[in-house]
C-alpha positions in Angstrom: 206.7 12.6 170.2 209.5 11.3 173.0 211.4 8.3 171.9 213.4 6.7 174.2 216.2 5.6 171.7 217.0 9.6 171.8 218.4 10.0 174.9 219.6 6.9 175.3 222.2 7.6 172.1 222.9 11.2 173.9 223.8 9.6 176.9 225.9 6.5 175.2 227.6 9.4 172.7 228.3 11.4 176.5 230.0 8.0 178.1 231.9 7.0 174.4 233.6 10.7 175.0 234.6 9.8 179.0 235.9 6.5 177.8 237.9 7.4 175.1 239.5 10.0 177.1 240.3 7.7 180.0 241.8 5.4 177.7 244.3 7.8 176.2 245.8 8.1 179.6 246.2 4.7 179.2 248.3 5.0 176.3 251.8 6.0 178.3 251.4 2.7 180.5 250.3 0.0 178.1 250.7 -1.1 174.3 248.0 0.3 171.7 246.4 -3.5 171.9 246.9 -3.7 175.7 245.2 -0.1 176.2 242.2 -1.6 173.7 241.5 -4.8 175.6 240.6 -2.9 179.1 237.5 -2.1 177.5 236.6 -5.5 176.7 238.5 -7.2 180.2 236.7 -4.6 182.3 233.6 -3.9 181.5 232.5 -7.8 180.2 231.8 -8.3 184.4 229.9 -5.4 184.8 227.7 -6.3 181.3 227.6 -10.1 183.2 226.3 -8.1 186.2 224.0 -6.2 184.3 221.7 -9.1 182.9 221.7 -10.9 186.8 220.6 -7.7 187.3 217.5 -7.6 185.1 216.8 -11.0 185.7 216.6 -11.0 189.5 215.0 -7.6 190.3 213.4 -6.4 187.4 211.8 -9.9 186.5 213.2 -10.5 182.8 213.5 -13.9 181.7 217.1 -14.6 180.3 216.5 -14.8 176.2 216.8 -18.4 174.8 220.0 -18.5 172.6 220.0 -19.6 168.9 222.7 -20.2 166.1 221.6 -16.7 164.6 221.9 -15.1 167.8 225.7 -16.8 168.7 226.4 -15.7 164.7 225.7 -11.9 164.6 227.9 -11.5 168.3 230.7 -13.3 166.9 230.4 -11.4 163.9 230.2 -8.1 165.8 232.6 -8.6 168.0 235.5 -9.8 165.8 234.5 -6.8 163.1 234.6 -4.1 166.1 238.2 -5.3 167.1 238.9 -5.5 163.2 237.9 -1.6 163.1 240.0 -0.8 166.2 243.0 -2.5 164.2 242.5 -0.5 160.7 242.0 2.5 163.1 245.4 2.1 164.6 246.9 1.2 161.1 245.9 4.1 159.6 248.1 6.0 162.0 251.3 4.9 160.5 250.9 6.0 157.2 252.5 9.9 156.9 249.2 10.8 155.5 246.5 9.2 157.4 244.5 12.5 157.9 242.3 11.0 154.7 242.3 7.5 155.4 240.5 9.1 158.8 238.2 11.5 157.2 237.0 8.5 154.9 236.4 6.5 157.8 233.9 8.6 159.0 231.4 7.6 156.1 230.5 5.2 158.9 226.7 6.4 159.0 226.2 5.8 155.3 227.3 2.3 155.4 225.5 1.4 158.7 222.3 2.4 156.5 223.9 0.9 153.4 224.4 -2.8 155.4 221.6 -2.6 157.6 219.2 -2.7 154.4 221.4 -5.5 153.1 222.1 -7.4 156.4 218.5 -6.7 157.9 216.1 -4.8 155.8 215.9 -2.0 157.8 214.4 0.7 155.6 214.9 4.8 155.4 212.8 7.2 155.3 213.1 10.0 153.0 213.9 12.5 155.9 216.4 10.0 157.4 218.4 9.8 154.8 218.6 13.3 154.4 219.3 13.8 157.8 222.6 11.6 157.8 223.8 13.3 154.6 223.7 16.6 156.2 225.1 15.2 159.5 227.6 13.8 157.7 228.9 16.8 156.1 229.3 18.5 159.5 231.5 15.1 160.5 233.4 15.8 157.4 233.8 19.6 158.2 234.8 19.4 161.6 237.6 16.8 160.5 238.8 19.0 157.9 239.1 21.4 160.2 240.9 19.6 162.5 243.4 18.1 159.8 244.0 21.5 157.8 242.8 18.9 154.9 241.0 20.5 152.0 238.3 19.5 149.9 240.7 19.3 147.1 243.2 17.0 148.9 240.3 14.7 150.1 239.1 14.8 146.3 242.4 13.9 145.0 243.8 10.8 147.6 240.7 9.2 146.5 243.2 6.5 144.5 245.8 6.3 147.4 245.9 3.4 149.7 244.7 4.9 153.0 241.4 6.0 151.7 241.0 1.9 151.0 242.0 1.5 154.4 239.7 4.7 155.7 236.6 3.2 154.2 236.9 0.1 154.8 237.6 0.9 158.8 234.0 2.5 158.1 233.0 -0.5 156.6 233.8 -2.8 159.6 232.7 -0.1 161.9 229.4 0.0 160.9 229.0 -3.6 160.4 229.7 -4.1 163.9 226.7 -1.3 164.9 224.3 -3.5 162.2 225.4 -7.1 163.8 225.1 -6.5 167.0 221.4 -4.9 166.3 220.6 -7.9 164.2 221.9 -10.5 167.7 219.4 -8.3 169.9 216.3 -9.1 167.6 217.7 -12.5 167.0 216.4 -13.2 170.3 213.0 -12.4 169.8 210.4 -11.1 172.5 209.3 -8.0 174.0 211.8 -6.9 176.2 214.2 -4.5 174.5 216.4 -3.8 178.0 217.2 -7.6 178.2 217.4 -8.4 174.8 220.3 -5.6 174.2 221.7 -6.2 177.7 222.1 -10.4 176.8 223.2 -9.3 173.6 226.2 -6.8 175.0 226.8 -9.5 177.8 227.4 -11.9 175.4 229.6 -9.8 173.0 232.0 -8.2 175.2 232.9 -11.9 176.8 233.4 -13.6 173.1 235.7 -10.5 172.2 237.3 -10.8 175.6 238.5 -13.9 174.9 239.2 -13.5 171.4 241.3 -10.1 172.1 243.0 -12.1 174.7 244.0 -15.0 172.6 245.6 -12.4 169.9 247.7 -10.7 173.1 248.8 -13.9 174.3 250.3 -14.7 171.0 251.5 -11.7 169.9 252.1 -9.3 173.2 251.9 -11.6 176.3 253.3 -9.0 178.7 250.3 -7.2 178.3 248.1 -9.5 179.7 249.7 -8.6 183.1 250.0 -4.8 182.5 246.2 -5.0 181.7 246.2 -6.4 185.6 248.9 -4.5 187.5 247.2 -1.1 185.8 243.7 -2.3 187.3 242.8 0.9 188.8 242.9 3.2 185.9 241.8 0.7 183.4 238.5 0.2 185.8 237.4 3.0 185.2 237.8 2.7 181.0 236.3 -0.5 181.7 233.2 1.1 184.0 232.8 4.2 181.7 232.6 1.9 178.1 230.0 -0.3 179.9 227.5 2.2 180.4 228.5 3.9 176.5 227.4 0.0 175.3 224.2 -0.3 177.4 223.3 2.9 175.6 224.2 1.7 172.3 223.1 -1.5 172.2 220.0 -0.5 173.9 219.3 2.2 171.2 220.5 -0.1 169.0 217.7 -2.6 169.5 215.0 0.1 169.7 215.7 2.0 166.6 217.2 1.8 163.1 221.1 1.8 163.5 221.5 4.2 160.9 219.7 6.8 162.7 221.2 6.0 166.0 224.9 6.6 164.3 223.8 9.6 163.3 222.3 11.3 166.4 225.4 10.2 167.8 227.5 12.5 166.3 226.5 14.5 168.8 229.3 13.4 170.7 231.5 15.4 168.1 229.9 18.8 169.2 230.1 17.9 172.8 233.6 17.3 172.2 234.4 21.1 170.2 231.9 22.6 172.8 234.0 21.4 175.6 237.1 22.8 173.9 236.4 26.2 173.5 234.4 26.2 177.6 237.4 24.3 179.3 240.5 24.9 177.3 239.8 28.0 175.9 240.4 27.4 172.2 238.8 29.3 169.5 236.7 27.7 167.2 237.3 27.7 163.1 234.7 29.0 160.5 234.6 25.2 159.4 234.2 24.1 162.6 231.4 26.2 163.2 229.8 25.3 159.5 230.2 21.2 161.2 228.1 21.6 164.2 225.7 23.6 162.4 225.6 20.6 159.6 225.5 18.3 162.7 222.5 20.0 164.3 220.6 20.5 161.3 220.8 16.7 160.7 219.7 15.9 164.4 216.7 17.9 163.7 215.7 16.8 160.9 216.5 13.2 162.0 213.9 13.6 165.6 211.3 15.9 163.8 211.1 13.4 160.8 210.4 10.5 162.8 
């Protein structure tokens, strides 16, 4: 049976990938925080513009806010930017290859916190489905970091696997609070409810990623401005990746959306090996097949 929350994750997993590559372009004319705030200064307008949207041509009353509803944005927000922080910490440690892998246990803690945080249940088929899928995640970054099973196995007591897990953690706490502000608000409308909900979100962590920049790296406040015309386009392309998200988001458990959206991983090898011509590994091929398997297990289970 169609379900709308499936393509809708395809197509925010499709606009994640064009954003994350625009922003890497980013990289060689702005700061690491500077280079993360476009896709908060940019697309916050656009997610504004989105709601007036609704409202004024496609009739949706704007959602009454609440306390609960305030709560879970703030909460999302600030633990999305606390992700993007760990991510970039991780970096700096000569073996962060582990602390990265571990951070991909995302999917299992989305379902793990949005049981605790929301009582969202799982089926037996969807929790098998984002085991499998996560094995493919893990294979195809094993592949990618010439890590071995072994290694993973044994940094399990070094300090960036804490650091890798608990980047997951905030991660998927993010993908679980932002779900819980969207049915904070109550009613029927799933498009306005996760459209008020991303509108919201990206303007508190706007302003919160702004105050930590204008303590801490005020010249990037301008290069955000004088760079306008690249960082639009970050801005543009992680707008229409959120309306996806938060839209699924709303729709379905988070757990299964996270997991459909590794998708974006096999895009991503797929593109390699069409456009730049590099070969895939025997691991990387065991990945996607992991990655696929769990997919369809995930949309023929229900």
């Amino acid at each position: 049976m169609f379900e709308l929350w499936i393509p809708l994750t395809i197509a925010a997993a499709f606009f994640q990938n064009l954003r994350s590559a625009l922003q890497k372009h980013l990289k060689s004319r702005l700061s690491t925080g500077g280079a993360t705030y476009v896709r908060f200064f940019y697309a916050w307008p656009f997610a504004v513009l989105y709601v007036w949207g609704l409202h004024e041509f496609g009739g949706f009353a704007i959602p009454a806010v609440n306390a609960t509803f305030l709560m879970y944005c703030l909460s999302g927000g600030l633990a999305q930017i606390i992700f993007t922080f760990l991510l970039i910490w991780l970096f700096s440690f000569r073996n962060f290859a582990a602390g990265t892998i571990y951070s991909k246990t995302e999917t299992v803690q989305v379902a793990l916190l949005g049981f605790l945080i929301l009582g969202d249940p799982l089926s037996l088929g969807g929790g098998i489905a984002i085991l499998v899928s996560l094995i493919g995640v893990l294979a195809l970054s094993m592949a990618e970091t010439k890590i071995t099973a072994r290694n993973l196995i044994a940094s399990l007591s070094e300090k960036v696997t804490l650091i890798g897990l608990t980047c997951g953690a905030f991660l998927g706490a993010s993908v679980v609070l932002f779900r819980g502000g969207a049915l904070a608000l109550g009613g029927d409308g799933f498009i306005m409810q996760a459209a008020f909900t991303l509108a919201v979100s990206v303007v508190l962590q706007t302003v919160m990623m702004g105050g930590y920049l204008a303590v801490r790296e005020r010249d990037q406040l301008k290069a955000v401005i004088v760079h306008w015309r690249p960082s639009l386009s970050v801005g543009v392309a992680g707008v229409l990746a959120s309306i996806g998200w938060f839209s699924a988001f709303t729709l379905q458990n988070a757990a299964y959306v996270r997991a459909l959206g590794q998708i974006e991983l096999v895009f991503t090898i797929i593109a390699s090996a069409v456009f730049f011509r590099e070969k895939i590994k025997s691991l990387e091929f065991a990945g996607i097949a992991f990655i696929i398997t769990g997919i369809l297990i995930l949309v023929l289970a229900g």
